[in-house]
C-alpha positions as CSV (number, residue, x, y, z in Angstrom):
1,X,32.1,152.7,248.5
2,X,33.9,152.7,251.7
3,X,34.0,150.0,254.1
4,X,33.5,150.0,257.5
5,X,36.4,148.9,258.8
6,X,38.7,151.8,256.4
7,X,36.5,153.9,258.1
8,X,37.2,153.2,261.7
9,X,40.9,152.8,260.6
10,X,40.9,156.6,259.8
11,X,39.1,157.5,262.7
12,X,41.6,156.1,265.0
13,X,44.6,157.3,262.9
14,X,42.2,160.4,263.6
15,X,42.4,160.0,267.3
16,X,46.0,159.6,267.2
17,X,46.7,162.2,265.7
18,X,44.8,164.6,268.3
19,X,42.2,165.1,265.0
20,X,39.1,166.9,268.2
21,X,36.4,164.6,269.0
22,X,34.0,166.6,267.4
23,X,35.2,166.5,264.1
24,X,35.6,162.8,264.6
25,X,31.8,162.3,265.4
26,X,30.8,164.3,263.0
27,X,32.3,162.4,260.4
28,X,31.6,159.1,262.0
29,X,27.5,159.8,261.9
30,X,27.7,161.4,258.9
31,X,29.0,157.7,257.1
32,X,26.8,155.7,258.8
33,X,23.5,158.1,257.9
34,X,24.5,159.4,254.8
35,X,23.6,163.0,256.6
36,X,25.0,166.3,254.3
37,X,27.4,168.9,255.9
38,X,24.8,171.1,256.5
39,X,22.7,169.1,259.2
40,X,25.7,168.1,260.9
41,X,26.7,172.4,260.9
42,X,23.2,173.1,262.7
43,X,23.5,170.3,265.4
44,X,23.1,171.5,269.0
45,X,23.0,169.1,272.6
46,X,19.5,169.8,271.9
47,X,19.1,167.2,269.2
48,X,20.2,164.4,271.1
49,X,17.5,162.9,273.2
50,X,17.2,161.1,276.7
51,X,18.2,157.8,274.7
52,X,21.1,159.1,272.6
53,X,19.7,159.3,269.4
54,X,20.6,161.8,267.2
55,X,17.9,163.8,264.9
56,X,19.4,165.1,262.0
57,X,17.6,168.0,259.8
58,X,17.7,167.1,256.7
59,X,16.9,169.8,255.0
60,X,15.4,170.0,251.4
61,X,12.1,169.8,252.5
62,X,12.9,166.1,254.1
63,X,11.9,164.8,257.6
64,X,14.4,164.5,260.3
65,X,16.7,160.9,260.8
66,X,16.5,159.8,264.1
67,X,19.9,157.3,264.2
68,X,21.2,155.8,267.2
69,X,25.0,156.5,266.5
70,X,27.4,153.1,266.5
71,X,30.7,154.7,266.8
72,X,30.8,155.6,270.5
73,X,27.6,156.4,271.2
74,X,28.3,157.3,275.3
75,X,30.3,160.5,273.3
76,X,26.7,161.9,272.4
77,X,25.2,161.4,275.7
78,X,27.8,163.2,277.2
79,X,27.6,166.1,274.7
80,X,23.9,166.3,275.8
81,X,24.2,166.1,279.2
82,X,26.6,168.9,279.0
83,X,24.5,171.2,277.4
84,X,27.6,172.6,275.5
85,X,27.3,172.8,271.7
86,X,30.3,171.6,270.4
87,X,29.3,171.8,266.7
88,X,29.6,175.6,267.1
89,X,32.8,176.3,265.8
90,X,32.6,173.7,262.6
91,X,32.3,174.9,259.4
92,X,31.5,173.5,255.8
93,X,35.7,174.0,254.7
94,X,36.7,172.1,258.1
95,X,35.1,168.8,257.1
96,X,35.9,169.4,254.1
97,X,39.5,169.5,254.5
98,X,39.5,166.3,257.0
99,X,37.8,164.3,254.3
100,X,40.1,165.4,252.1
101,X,43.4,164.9,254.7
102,X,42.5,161.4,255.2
103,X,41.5,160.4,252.4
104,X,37.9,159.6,252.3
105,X,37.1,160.1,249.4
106,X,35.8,158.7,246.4
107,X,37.1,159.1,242.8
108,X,34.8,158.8,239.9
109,X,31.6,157.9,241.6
110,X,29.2,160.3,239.7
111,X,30.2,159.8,236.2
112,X,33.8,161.6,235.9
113,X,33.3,163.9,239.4
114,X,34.7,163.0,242.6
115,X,33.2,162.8,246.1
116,X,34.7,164.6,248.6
117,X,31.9,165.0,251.6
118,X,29.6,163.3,249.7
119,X,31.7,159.9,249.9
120,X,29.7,160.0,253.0
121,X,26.5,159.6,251.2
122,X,27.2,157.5,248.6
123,X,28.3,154.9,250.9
124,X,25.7,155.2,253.7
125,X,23.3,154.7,250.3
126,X,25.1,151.9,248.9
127,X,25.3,149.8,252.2
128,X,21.6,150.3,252.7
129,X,20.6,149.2,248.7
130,X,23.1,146.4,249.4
131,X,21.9,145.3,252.6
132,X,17.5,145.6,251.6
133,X,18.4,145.6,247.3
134,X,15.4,148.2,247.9
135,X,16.0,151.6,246.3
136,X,12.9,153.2,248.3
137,X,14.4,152.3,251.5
138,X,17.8,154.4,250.7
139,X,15.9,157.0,249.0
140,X,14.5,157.3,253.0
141,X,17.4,157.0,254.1
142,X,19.0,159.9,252.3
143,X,16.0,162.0,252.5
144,X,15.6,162.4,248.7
145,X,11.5,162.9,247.3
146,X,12.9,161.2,243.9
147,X,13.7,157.8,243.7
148,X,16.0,159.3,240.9
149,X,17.8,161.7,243.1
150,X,19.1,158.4,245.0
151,X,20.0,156.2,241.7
152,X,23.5,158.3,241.3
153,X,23.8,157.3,244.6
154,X,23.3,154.1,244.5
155,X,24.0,153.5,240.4
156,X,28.2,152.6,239.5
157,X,28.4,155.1,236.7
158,X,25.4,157.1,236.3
159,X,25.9,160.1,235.1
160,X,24.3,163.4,236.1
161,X,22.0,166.0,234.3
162,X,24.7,168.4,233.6
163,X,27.4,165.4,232.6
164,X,24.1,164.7,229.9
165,X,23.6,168.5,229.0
166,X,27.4,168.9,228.4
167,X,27.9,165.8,226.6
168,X,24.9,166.8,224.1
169,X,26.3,170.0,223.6
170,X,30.1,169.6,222.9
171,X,28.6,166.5,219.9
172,X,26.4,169.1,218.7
173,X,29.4,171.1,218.7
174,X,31.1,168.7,217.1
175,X,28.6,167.8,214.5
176,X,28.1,171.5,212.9
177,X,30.1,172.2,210.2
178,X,31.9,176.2,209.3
């Protein structure tokens, strides 16, 4: 997991290093809701209402987040007032790369794989279990319809279904004599 304050110490360095705002939100609100790429690529002024909350599509079949962001939240009432999308020139490799530049990332969270974007995730999930020890209430918050789905989120160590498959098959592999 990430903590908060390594993740407001990158930001800044972001800032200082003339890193656009955009890209800075976006990364901001994606850590504290544990939102994927994806609904932060089909944001528009549009999803901020008169309060400055932020409604995040999930996707997957999920129901939207409604967060109120904490990392500057006058920045998204300013983006809706505008009425200018700013997320309109973001793509999937763009965040990918500043995750990846700054180092927030996490090594060996699911089993043997890294988290690049997904870092994002896993820590938004973590905080939550930590803070309610309640794996329904991250399971909402990440927008998963499994409770199992959030466990290698939430889990040190759990390995995935195609870490399991591909462990089965190299002993059966190993097992089978010429």
């Amino acid at each position: 997991m990430i903590d908060v304050k390594t993740i407001e110490a990158k930001l800044q360095i972001m800032r200082n290093r003339n890193v656009d705002e955009v890209l800075i939100h976006s990364i901001a609100i994606m850590f504290q809701s544990g939102c994927r790429v994806s609904s932060i690529l089909g944001l528009s002024p549009a999803d901020i209402t008169a309060n400055g909350r932020v409604i995040l599509r999930q996707g997957k079949g999920s129901n939207p987040l409604i967060i109120q962001p904490s990392f500057e939240p006058q920045w998204w009432q300013e983006m809706r007032k505008s009425g200018f999308n700013p997320f309109f020139y973001l793509n999937y490799m763009r965040i990918y790369r500043t995750f990846k530049d700054y180092a927030l990332t996490m090594t060996d969270c699911f089993g043997s794989k890294n988290a690049v974007t997904a870092s994002a995730r896993k820590t938004a999930a973590q905080d939550v279990f930590e803070d309610t020890k309640d794996i329904e209430i991250a399971r909402q918050t990440l927008g998963h319809k499994r409770t199992s789905s959030t466990e290698y989120y939430v889990t040190p160590g759990k390995k995935t279904a195609t870490q399991k498959i591909t462990k089965k098959r190299t002993s059966n592999v190993k097992g089978q004599t010429a």
